[in-house]
Wavefront OBJ file of the C-alpha trace (Angstrom):
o trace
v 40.526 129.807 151.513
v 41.927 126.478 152.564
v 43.030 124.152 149.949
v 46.585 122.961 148.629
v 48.202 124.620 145.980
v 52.002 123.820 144.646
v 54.680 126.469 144.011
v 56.836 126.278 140.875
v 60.021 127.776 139.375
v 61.622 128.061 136.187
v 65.082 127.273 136.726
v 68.585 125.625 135.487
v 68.747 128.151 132.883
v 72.641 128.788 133.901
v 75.087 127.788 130.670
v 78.688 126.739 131.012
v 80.492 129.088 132.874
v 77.144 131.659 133.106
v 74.978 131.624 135.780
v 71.060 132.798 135.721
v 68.675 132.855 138.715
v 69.490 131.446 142.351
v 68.239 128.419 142.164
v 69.618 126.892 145.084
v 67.287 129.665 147.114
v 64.035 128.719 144.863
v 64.628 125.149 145.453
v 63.922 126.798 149.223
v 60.664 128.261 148.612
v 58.905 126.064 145.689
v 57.504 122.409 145.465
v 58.157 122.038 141.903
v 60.981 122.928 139.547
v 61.115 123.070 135.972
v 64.216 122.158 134.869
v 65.872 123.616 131.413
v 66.826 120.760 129.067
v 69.619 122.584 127.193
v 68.258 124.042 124.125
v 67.088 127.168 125.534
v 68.829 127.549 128.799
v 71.007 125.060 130.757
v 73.330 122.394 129.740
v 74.448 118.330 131.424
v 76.055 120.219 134.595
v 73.706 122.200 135.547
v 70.924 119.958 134.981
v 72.917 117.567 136.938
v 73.607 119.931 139.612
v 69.943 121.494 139.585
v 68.315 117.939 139.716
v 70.647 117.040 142.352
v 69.525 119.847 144.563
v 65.742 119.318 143.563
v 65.985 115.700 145.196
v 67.677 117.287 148.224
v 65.259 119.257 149.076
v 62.096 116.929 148.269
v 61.203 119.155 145.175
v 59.273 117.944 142.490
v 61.045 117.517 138.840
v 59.694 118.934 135.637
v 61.478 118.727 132.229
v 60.823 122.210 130.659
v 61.724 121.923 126.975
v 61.347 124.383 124.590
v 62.944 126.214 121.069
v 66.553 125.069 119.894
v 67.696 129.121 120.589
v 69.628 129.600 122.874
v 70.726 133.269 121.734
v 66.600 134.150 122.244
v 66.143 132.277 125.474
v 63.708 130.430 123.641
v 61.275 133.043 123.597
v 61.561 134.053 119.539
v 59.222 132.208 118.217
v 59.694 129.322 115.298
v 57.099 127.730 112.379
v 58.325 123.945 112.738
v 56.368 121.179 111.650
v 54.552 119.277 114.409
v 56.352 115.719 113.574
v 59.870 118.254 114.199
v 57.888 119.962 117.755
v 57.070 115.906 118.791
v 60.921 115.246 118.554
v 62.048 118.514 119.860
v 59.741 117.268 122.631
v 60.825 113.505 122.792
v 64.424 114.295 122.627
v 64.346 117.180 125.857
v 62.182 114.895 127.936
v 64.508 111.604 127.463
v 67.332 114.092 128.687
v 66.213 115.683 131.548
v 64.666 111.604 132.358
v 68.237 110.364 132.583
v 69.531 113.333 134.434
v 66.635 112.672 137.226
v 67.731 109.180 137.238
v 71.094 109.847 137.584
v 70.671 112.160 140.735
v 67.934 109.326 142.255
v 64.913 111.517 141.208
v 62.415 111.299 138.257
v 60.448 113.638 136.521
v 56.865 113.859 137.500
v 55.512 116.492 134.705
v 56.005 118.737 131.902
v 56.046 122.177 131.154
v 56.828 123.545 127.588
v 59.099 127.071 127.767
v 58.743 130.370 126.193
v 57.808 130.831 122.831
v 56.905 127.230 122.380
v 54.287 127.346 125.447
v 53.256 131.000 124.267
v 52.354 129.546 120.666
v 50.457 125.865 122.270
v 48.814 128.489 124.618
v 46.769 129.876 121.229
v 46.935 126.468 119.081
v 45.111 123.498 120.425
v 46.463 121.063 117.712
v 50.368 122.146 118.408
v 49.755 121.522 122.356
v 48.269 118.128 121.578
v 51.296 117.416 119.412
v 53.352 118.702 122.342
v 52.010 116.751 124.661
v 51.113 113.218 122.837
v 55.030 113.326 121.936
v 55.705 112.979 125.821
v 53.110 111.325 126.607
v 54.200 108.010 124.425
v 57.359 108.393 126.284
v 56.172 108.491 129.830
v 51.996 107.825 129.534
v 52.084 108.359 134.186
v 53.879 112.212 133.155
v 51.740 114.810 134.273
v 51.324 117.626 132.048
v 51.315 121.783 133.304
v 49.317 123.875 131.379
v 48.478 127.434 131.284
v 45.251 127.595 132.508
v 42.679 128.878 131.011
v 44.281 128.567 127.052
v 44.623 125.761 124.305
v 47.013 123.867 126.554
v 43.987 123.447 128.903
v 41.968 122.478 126.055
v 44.586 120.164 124.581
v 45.005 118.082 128.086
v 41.862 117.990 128.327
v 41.152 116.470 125.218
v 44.049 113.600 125.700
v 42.777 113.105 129.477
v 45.909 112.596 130.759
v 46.534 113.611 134.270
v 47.405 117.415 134.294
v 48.490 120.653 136.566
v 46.622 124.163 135.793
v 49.210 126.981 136.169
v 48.725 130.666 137.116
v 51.656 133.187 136.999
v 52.692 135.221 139.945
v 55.024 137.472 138.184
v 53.086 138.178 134.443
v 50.259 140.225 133.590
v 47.102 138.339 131.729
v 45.455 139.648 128.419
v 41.202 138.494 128.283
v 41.854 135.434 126.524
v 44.241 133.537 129.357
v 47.430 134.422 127.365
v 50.182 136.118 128.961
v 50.730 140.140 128.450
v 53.878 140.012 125.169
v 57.112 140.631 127.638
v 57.462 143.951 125.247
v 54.794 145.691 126.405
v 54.938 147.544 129.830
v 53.607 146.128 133.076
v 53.600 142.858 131.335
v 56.690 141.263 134.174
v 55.472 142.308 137.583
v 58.819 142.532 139.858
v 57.204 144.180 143.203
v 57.145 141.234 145.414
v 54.018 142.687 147.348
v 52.052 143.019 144.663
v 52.480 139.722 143.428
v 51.391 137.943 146.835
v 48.199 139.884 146.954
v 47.020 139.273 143.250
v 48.036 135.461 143.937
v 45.928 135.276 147.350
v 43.367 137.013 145.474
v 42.991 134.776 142.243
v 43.324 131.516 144.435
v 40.298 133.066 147.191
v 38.087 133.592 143.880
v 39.380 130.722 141.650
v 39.908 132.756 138.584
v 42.793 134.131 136.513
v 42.057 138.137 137.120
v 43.353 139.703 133.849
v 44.834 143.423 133.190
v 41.246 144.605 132.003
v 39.777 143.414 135.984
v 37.733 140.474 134.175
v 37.711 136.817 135.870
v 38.125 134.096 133.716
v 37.304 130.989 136.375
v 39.811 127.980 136.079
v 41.246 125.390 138.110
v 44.338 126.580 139.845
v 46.813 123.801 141.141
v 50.246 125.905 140.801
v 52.185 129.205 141.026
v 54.971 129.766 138.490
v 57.877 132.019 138.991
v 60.041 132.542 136.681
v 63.554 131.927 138.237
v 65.383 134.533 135.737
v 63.369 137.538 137.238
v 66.101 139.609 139.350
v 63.307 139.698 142.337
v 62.713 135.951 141.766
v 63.611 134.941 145.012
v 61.830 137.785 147.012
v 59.055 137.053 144.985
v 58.399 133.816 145.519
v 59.221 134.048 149.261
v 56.545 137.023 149.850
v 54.592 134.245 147.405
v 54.651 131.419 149.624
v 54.012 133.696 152.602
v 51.129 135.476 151.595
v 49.173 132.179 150.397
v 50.276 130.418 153.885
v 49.152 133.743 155.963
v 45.476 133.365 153.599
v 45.690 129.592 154.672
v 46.645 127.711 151.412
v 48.927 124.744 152.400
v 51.834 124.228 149.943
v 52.636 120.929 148.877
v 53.567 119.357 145.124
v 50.437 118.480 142.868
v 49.391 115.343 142.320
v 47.828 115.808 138.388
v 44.519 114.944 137.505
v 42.687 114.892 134.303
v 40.977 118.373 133.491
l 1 2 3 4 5 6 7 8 9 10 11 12 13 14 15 16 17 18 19 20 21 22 23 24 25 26 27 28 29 30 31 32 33 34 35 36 37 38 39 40 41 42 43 44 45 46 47 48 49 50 51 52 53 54 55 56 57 58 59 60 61 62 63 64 65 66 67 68 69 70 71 72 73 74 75 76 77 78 79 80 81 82 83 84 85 86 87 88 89 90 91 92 93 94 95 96 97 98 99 100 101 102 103 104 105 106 107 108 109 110 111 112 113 114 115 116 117 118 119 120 121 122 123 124 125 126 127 128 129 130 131 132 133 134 135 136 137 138 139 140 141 142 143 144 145 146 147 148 149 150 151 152 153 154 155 156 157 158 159 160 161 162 163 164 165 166 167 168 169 170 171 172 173 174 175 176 177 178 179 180 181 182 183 184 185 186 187 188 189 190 191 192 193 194 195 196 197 198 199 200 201 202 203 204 205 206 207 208 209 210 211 212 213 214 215 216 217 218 219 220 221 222 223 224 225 226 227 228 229 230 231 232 233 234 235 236 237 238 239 240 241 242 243 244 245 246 247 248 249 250 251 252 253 254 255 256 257
């Protein structure tokens, strides 16, 4: 099972004087962070801080934008029209890009959050929007999809250099999507579990959904989500278990799908 595979985390979500998620431990354990740009989760200071602690430890930066709600974590979902989704897009991106700057970083891809990458996962024409918005901004970006869905499609369409995405801590319906978060089983918190399902999807190169079936797909990174309670055990019994099956860990480099 040799090959290279990157490790990601959701993270910055923290607001004000709230914190959410350790990210200081993630930024650990992953190669790649996607950073909240303030409209779901996060705000200036703790982008700052995160992106500051990202370039410390030689981790990859992501902007991560997704629905103005912060009340819903951005995962209620919104009918906006695509010019609105382009500068929702536009407007995230140019943030977190100055707050890389700022702490001597940059930000090598994009990943859209919640609801937003829930409803581009089932709507090719939305993820195109999506992604053509950032992509005019920074053409070199390198886009993370879910594999397997209409983001996949939709980078593949544009050709733009792109990261395929499996997730170590959510269950998969048949069509790629992700099992709704109100359904039970659909967050899996048992950090065992998770290694072996991730050992065993990388060894066969296929998402393996709730149902058993394999849908085969490119797999180039791991996402935990950093607001999980067992985020951090997670995505250390993560790392280990690829590492024990031989996977090196190291950021991706993007390449057209």
């Amino acid at each position: 099972m040799a090959q290279t595979i990157d490790l990601n985390a959701d993270m910055g979500e923290g607001f004000g004087a709230w914190a959410m998620g350790d990210d200081a431990a993630l930024l650990d354990i992953v190669t790649s962070a996607n950073v909240a740009c303030g409209l779901h989760a996060g705000d200036w200071d703790v982008m700052a801080a995160t992106m500051k602690n990202a370039v410390a430890n030689g981790v990859g930066i992501g902007a991560h934008p997704g629905f103005p709600d912060l009340h819903g974590f951005g995962r209620r979902r919104m009918d906006l029209p695509h010019v609105t989704l382009q500068n929702l897009v536009r407007y995230q991106l140019g943030a977190a890009q100055a707050m890389a700057s700022a702490a001597g970083g940059q930000v090598r891809h994009l990943k859209l959050h919640g609801a937003m990458a829930n409803m581009a996962a089932e709507d090719i024409d939305m993820a195109r929007a999506c992604y053509e918005a950032a992509l005019t901004i920074a053409p070199d970006l390198i886009i993370m999809v879910l594999a397997g869905t209409a983001q996949h499609d939709a980078a593949h369409a544009l050709g733009c250099a792109t990261a395929c995405e499996i997730f170590a801590d959510r269950a998969y319906n048949d069509d790629a999507t992700l099992v709704d978060r109100s359904l039970p089983g659909a967050v899996i918190h048992d950090p065992k579990k998770a290694g072996a399902r991730m050992v065993e999807m990388i060894r066969e190169g296929a998402i393996i959904t709730e149902s058993g079936k394999r849908i085969t797909t490119r797999i180039d990174t791991i996402c935990l989500h950093g607001d999980t309670p067992s985020a951090v055990a997670l995505a250390a019994e993560v790392r280990r278990a690829l590492q024990d099956g031989g996977v090196t860990l190291a950021r991706f480099n993007g390449r057209p799908v």
